[in-house]
C-alpha positions as YAML, in Angstrom:
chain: A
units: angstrom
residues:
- id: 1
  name: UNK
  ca: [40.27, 73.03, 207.62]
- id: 2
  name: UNK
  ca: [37.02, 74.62, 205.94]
- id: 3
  name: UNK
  ca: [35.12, 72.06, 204.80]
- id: 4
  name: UNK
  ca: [31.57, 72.13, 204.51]
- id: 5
  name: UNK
  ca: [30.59, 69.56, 207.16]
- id: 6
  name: UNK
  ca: [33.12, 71.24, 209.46]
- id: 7
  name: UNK
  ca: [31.01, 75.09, 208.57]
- id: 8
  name: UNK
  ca: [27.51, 73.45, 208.43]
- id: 9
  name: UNK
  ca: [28.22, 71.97, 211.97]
- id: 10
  name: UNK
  ca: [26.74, 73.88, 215.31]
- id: 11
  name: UNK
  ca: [30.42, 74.57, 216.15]
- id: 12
  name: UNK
  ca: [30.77, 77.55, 213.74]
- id: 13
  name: UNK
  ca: [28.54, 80.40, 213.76]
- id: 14
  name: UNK
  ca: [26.22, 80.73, 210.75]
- id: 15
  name: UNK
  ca: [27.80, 84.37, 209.93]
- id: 16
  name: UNK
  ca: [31.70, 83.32, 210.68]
- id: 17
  name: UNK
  ca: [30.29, 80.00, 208.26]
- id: 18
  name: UNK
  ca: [29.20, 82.17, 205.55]
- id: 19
  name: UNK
  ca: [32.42, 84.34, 205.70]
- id: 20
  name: UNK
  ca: [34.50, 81.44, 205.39]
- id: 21
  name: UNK
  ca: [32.84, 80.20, 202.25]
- id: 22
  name: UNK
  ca: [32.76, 82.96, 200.32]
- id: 23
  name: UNK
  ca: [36.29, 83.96, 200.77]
- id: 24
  name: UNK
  ca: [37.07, 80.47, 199.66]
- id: 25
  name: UNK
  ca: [34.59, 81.00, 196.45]
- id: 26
  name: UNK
  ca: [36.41, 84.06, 195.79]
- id: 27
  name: UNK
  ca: [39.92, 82.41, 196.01]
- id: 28
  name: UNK
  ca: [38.61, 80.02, 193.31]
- id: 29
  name: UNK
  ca: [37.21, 82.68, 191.14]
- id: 30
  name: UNK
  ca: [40.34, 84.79, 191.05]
- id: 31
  name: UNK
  ca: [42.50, 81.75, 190.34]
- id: 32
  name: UNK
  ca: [40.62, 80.40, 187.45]
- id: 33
  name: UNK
  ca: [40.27, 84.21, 186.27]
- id: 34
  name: UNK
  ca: [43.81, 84.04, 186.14]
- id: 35
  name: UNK
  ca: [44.51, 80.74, 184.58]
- id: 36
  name: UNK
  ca: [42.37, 81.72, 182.01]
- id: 37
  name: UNK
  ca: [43.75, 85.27, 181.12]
- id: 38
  name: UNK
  ca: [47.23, 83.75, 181.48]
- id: 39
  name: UNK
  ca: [46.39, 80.67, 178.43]
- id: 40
  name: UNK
  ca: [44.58, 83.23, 176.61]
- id: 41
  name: UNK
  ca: [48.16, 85.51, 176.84]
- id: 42
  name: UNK
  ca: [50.17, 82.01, 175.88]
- id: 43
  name: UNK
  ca: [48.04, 81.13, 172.55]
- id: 44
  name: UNK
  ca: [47.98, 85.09, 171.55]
- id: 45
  name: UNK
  ca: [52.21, 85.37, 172.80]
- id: 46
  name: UNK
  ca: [53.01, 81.48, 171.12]
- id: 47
  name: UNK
  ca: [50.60, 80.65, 168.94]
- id: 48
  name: UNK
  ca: [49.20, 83.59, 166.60]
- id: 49
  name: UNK
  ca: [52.91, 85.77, 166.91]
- id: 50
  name: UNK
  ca: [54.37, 82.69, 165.70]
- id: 51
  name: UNK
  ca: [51.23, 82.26, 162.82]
- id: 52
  name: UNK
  ca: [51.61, 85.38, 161.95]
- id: 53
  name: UNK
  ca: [55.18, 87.07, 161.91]
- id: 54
  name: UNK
  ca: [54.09, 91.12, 161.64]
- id: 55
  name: UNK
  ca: [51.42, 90.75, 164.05]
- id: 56
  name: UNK
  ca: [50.77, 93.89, 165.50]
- id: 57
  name: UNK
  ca: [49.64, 94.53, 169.09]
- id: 58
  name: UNK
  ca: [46.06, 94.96, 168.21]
- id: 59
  name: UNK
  ca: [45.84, 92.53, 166.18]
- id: 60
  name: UNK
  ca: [47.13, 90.13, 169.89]
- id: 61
  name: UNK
  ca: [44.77, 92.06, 171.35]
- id: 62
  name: UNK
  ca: [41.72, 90.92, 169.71]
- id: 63
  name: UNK
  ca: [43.03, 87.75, 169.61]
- id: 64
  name: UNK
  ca: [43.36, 87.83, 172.86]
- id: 65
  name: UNK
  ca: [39.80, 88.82, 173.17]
- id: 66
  name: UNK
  ca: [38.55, 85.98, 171.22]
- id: 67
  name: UNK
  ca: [40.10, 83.02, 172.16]
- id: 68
  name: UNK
  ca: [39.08, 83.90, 176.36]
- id: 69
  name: UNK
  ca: [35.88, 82.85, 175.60]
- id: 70
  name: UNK
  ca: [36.99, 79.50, 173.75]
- id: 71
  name: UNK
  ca: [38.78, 78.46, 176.42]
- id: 72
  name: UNK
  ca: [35.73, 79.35, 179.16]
- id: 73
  name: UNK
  ca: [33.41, 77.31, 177.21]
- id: 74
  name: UNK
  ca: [35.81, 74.70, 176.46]
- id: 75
  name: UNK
  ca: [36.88, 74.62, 180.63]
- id: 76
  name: UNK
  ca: [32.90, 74.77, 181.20]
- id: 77
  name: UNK
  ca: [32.55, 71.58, 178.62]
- id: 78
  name: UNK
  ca: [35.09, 69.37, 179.53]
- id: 79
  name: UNK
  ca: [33.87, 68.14, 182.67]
- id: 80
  name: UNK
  ca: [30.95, 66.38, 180.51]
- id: 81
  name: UNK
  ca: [32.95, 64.78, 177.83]
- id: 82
  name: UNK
  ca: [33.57, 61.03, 177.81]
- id: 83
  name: UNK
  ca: [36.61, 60.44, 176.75]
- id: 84
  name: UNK
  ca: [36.55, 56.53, 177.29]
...
């Protein structure tokens, strides 16, 4: 398993270590690209078609556009809110 301790131990190579971990960063960064392009798609698809009956494909577009930065800031956020 690549775990930190296991690639910051003397028996993997600094280089091979390195490798290791930034494949695994960019697993993470393409999944939670796609998470968030797929909830942006479900609010646009669900939420605004259903808001607004003649909504036209730009108009989900922009939409679109809009709300993926609401849901970054409010994914970056959330960690820090108390909710006890």
């Amino acid at each position: 398993m690549a775990t930190p301790t296991l690639l910051g131990s003397d028996l993997v190579p600094t280089p091979l270590a390195i490798i290791v971990m930034v494949g695994v960063l960019a697993a993470c960064v393409s999944t939670i690209d796609s998470i968030m392009l797929t909830l942006s798609s479900m609010v646009t698809r669900d939420v605004y078609t259903a808001a607004r009956t003649g909504a036209g494909e730009r108009g989900q577009l922009l939409v679109g556009k809009l709300v993926l930065p609401v849901i970054a800031v409010l994914a970056y956020c959330s960690p820090t809110w108390s909710w006890t």
